[in-house]
C-alpha positions in Angstrom: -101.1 90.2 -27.0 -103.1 87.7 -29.2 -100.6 86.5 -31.8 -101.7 87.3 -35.5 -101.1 85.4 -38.7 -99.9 87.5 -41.5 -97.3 86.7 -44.4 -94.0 88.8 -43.6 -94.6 89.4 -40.3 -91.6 90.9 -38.4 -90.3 87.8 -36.4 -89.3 88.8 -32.5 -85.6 87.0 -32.9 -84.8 85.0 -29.3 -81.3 85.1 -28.2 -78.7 83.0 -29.9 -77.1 80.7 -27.2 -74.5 79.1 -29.1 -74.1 77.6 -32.9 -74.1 73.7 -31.9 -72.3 73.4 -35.4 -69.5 74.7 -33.5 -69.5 72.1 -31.0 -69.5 69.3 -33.7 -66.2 67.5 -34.1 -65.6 66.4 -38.1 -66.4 63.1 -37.5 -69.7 63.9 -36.2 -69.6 63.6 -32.7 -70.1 66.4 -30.1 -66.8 67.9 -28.1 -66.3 67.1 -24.8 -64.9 69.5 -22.2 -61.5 68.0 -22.4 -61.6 68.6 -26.1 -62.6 72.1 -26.3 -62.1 75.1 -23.9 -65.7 76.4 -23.0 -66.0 78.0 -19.3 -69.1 80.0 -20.5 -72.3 80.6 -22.9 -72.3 84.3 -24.6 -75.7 84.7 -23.6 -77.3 88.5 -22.3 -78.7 86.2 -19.7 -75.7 85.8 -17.3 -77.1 84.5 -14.4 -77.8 81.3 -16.5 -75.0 80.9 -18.7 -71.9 79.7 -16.9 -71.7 76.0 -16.2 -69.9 74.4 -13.5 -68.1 72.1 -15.6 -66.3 70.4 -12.2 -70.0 69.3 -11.8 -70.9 67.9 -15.1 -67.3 66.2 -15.3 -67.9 64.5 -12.1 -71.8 63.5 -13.7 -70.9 60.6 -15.5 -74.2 61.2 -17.6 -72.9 64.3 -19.3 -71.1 63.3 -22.1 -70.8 66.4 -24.1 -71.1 70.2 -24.0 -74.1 70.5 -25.7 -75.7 68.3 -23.0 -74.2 70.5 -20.3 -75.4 73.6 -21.9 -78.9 72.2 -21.9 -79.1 71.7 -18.3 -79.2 75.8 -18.3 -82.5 75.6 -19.3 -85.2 73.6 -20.2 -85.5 71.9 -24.0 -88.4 71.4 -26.3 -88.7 67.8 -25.3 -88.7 68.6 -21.4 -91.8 70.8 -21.4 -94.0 67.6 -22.4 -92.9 66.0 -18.8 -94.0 69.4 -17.5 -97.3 69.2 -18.4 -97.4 65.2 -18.0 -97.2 64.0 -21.3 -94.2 61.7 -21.1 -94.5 57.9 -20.8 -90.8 58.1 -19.6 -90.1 60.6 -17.4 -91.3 62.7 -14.9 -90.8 66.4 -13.2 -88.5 64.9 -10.4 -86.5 62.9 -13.2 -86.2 66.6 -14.8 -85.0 68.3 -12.0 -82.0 66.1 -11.6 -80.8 66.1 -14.5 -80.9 69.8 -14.6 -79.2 70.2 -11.0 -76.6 67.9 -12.1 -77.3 65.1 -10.1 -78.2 61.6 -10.3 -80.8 60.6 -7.8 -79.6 56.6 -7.8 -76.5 56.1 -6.2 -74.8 53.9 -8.8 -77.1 54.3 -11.7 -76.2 52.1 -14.9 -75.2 54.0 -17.6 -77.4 54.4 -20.2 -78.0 51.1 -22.4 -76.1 50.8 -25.9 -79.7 50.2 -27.3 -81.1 53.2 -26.4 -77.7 55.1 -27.4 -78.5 53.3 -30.7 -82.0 54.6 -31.2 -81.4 58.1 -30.7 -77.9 58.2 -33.7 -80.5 56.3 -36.1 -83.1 59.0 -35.1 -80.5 61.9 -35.0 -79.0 60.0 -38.4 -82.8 60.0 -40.3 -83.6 63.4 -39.8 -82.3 64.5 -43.1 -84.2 62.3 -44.9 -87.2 62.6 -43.5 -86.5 66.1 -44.6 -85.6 65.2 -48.0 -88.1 63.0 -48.4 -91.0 65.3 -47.2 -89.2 68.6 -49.5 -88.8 66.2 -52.3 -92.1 63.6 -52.7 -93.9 63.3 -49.9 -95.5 67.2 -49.8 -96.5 67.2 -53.3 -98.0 63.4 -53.1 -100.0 63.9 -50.3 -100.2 67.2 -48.5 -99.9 70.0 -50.6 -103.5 70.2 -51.2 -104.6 70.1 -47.7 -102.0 72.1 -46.1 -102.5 74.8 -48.4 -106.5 74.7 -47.1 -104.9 74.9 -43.4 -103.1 78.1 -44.7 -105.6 80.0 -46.7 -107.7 79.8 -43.8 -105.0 80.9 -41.4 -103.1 83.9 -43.4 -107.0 85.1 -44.7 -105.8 84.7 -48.1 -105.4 82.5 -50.8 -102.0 80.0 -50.6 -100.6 78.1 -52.9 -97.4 76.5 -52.8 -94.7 76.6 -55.7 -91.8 75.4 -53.7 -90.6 73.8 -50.5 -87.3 73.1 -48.5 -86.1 72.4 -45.4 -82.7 74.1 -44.2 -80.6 73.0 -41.2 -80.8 75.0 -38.0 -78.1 74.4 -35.8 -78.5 76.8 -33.4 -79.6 76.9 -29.9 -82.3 79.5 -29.0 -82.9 81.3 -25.6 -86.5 83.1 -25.0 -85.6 86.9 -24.1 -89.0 87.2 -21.8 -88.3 83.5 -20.2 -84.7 83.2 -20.0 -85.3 79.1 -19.1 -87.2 78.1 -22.1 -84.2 76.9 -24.9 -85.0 75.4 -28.3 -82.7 73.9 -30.9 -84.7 72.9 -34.3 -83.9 70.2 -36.4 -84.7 72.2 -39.7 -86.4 75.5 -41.0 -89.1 74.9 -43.7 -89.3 77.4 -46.4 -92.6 77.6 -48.3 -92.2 79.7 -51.5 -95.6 81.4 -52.6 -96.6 81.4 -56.2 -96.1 85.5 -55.8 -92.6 84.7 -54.5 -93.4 85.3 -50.8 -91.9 82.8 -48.7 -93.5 81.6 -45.3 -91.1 80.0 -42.7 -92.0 77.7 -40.1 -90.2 74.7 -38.2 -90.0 71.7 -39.7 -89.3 68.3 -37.3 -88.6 65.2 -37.4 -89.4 61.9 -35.9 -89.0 58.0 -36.4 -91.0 55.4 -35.0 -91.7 51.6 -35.0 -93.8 50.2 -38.2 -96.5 49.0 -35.5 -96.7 52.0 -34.1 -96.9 54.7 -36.7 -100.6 54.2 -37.8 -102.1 54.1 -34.4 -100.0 56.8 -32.6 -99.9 59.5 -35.9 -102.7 59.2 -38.1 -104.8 61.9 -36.6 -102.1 64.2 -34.7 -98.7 64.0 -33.4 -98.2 62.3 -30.3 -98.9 64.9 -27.3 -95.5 65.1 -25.9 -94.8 66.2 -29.5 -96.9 68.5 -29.6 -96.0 70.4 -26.6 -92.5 70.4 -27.9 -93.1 72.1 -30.7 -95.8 74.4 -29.2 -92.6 75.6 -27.7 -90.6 76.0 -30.5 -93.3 78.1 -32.3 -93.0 80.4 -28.8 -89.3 80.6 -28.8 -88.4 81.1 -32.3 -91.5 83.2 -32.9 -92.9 81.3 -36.0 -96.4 80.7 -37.0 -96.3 77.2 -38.0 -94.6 74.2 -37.5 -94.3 70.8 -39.6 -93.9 67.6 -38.0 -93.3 64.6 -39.9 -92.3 60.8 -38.8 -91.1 57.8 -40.8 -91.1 54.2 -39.4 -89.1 51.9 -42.8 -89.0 52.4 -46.0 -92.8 51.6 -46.4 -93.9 54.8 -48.2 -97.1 54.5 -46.7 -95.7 55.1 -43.4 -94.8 58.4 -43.6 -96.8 61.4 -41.5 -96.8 64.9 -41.6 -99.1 67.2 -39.6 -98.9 70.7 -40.1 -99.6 72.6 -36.5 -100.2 76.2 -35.8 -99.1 78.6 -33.2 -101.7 79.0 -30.1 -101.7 82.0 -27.9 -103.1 79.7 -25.1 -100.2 77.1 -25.0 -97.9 79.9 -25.2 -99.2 80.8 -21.8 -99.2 77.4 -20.4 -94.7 77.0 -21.3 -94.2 80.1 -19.9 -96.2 79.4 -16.5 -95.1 75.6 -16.0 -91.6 76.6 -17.0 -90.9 79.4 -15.0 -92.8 78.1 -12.2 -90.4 74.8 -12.3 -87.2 76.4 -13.2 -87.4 79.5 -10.5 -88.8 77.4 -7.6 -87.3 73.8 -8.1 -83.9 73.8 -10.0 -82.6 77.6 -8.9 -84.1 77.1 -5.7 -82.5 73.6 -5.3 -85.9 72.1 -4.1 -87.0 68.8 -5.7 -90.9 69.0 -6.7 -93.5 67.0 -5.2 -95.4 64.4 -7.1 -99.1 63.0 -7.4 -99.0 59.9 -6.1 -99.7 58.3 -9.8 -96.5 59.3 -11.1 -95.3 58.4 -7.3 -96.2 54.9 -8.4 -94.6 54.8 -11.6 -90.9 55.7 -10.6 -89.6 52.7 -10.9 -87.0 53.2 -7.5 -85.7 49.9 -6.0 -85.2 48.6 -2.4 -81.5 46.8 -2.5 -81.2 43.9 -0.1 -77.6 42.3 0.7 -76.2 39.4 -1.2 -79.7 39.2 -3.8 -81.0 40.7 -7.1 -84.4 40.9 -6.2 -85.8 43.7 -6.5 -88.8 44.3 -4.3 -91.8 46.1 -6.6 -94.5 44.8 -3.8 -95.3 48.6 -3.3 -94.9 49.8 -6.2 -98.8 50.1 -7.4 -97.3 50.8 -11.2 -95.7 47.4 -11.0 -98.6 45.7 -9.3 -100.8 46.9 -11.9 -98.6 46.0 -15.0 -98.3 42.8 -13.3 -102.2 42.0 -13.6 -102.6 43.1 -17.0 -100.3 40.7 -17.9 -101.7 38.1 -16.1 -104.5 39.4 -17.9 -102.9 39.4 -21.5 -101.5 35.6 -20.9 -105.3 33.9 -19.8 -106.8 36.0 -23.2 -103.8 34.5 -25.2 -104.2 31.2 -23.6 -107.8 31.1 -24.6 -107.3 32.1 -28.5 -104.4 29.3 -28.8 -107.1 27.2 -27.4 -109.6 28.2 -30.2 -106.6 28.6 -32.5 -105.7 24.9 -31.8 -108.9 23.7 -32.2 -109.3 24.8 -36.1 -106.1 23.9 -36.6 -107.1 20.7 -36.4 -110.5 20.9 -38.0 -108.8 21.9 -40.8 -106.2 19.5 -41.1 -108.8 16.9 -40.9 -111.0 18.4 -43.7 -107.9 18.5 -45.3 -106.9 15.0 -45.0 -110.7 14.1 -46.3 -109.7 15.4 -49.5 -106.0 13.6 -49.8 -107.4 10.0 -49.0 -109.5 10.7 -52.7 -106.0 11.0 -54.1 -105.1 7.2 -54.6 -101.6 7.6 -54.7 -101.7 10.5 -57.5 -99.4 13.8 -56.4 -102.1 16.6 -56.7 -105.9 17.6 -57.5 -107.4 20.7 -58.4 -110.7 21.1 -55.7 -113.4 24.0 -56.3 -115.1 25.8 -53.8 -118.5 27.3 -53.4 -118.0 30.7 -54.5 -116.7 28.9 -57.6 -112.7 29.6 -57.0 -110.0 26.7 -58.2 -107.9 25.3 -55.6 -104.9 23.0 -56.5 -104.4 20.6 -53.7 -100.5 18.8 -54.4 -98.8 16.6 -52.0 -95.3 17.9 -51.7 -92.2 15.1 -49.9 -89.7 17.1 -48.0 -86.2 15.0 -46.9 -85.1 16.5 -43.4 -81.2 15.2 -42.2 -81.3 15.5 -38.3 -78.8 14.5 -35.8 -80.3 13.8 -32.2 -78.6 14.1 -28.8 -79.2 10.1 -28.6 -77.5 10.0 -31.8 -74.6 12.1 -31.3 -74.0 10.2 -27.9 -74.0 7.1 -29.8 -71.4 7.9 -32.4 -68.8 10.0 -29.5 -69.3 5.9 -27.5 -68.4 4.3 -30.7 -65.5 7.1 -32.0 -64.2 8.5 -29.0 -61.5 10.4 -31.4 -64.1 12.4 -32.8 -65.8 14.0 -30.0 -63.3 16.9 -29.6 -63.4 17.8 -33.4 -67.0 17.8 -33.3 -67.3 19.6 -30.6 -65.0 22.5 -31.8 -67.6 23.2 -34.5 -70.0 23.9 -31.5 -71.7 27.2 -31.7 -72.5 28.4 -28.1 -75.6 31.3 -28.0 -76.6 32.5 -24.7 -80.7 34.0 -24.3 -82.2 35.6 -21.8 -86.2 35.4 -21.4 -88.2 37.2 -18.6 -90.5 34.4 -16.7 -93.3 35.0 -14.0 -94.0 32.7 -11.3 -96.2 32.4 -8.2 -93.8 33.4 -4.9 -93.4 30.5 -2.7 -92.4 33.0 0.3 -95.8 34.5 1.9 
């Protein structure tokens, strides 16, 4: 059935797998196992909710039980590696980690900087929230979101008041048992006839750098997919998505995404499909060999920590677009050099006018003032020819010296032509 846009629609509600509220300790952190007794999920859907916690204590990935719950189906943010839009993991990555298995014997843990940037994420969510409910929407999008609306509901919107409320339950589809979806917020859109229209509302952060390039038109497409799936589990007609890189106003994006019968079609097929043959049926999935290319599996050799990537055609090409990157950089510092110096010497033309006075105001063609001031600078230093010098001379006062020694320790990645053929 096509789905239909129409203010106070009756929602189809999915099944409630558990209130992740629940599972939050006061401090913040998500229980563990050993902290609180769960042996199963009240979900209708048996068959998928008891978890062999034996397993997921012996996975030393699986910190929690809301991550062990999630391995009973598959998230919002897994669907985009199921239709290939990650950039960091792929189907056979997913199947592990929803069999309960780690596929490299003695896999690191995962890195304190990556922990790091999902609690900032997880930590910013309520004020992108905030932010979006309490400036941002009136600012910049109420007019053109409203537009988006009219045109989907057939009749005139207008917005007279907006908030986002916490969700913090986890969501089971009743016709497609795999698909599970936990929302960061609900957005409530108040009508000016007092009708209220409720969507999703979620939230991202990104890197300054990044923001304009990667949001300014859409969502990234991993995004996207998740919460196309969302909008299919929850039965909602629109979603909001919204991202915040610093505390530059200006880089702040929302998009505002409808439902799309289509897409709906798409989860269900590439979910069930991977969930009923691959994780129930304990069979790993094959791979194109693109994404073959990209897995980044190593080759150990006894007593070195070379890593052999000489197949790996992902390596190998990242390799030549550097090479790539550093004869293009070479070139502009070249050219960068080169006025440098041009510069300096024009520069210099003007100072031997000074005589001996401190400054000079210079105009330009287009008729603009320039004040051109000579500025001394004193600079103490205290070479290594120096410092050998004094310890020769005062002996005494090497080992004081020395204790006010701060030690710093850097690590820099360098490329070099092989000698071994």
């Amino acid at each position: 059935m096509a789905h239909t846009f129409k203010i106070g629609r009756q929602r189809n509600l999915p099944d409630v797998v558990c209130d992740v509220g629940a599972l939050t300790a006061p401090d913040g952190h998500l229980y563990t196992q050993d902290e609180l007794d769960v042996n199963t999920i009240d979900n209708p859907d048996g068959s998928l909710s008891t978890i062999d916690w034996n397993k997921q204590a012996a996975n030393k990935f699986r910190k929690n039980i809301w991550e062990s719950i999630r391995t009973t189906g598959l998230g919002g943010s897994d669907i985009g590696i199921l239709l290939g839009h990650s950039h960091f993991r792929n189907v056979l990555d997913l199947y592990y980690d929803k069999i309960g298995q780690i596929p490299v014997t003695g896999a690191p843990e995962p890195e304190s900087s990556k922990e790091y940037l999902f609690d900032f994420g997880h930590a910013m969510e309520a004020f992108v929230a905030e932010q979006f409910c309490k400036r941002v929407f009136w600012d910049r999008y109420k007019e053109s979101f409203e537009t988006k609306l009219s045109e989907k509901y057939g009749e005139v919107v207008i917005v007279s008041g907006i908030e986002c409320v916490r969700d913090t339950h986890m969501y089971r589809l009743k016709s497609c048992p795999c698909l599970l979806a936990d929302f960061d917020f609900l957005c409530r859109l108040t009508l000016m006839d007092g009708r209220v229209l409720e969507g999703i509302f979620e939230c991202k952060t990104t890197a300054p750098y990044q923001i304009a390039e990667k949001w300014t038109d859409a969502p990234p497409e991993s995004y996207q997919d998740q919460i196309a799936d969302y909008m299919l589990i929850g039965d909602y007609d629109f979603a909001i998505i919204a991202c915040a890189a610093d505390n530059n106003y200006n880089n702040y994006y929302a998009h505002l995404v409808f439902r799309d019968e289509d897409k709906d079609t798409e989860i269900v097929k590439v979910a069930s499909d991977f969930w009923n043959k691959h994780v129930l049926a304990k069979k790993p999935p094959e791979i194109s060999g693109d994404v073959r290319d990209a897995i980044l599996t190593y080759e150990p050799t006894v007593n070195t920590s070379v890593i052999d990537f000489t197949k790996n055609g992902y390596a190998n090409k990242q390799l030549q677009l550097y090479l790539e990157a550093k004869a293009r950089k070479s070139e502009i510092q070249k050219e960068l050099d080169a006025q440098t110096e041009k510069a300096n010497e024009h520069l210099s033309n003007i100072a031997k006018l000074l005589r001996g006075q401190k400054g000079a105001r210079v105009k330009a063609e287009d008729g603009t003032k320039y004040v051109l001031s000579i500025e001394e600078t004193e600079k103490e230093s205290f070479t290594q020819k120096e410092r050998s010098e004094l310890f020769k001379a005062h002996p005494e006062l090497k080992s004081l010296i020395q204790s006010f020694y701060k030690k710093t320790t850097s690590r820099s990645f360098k490329v070099k032509k092989d000698k071994q053929r």
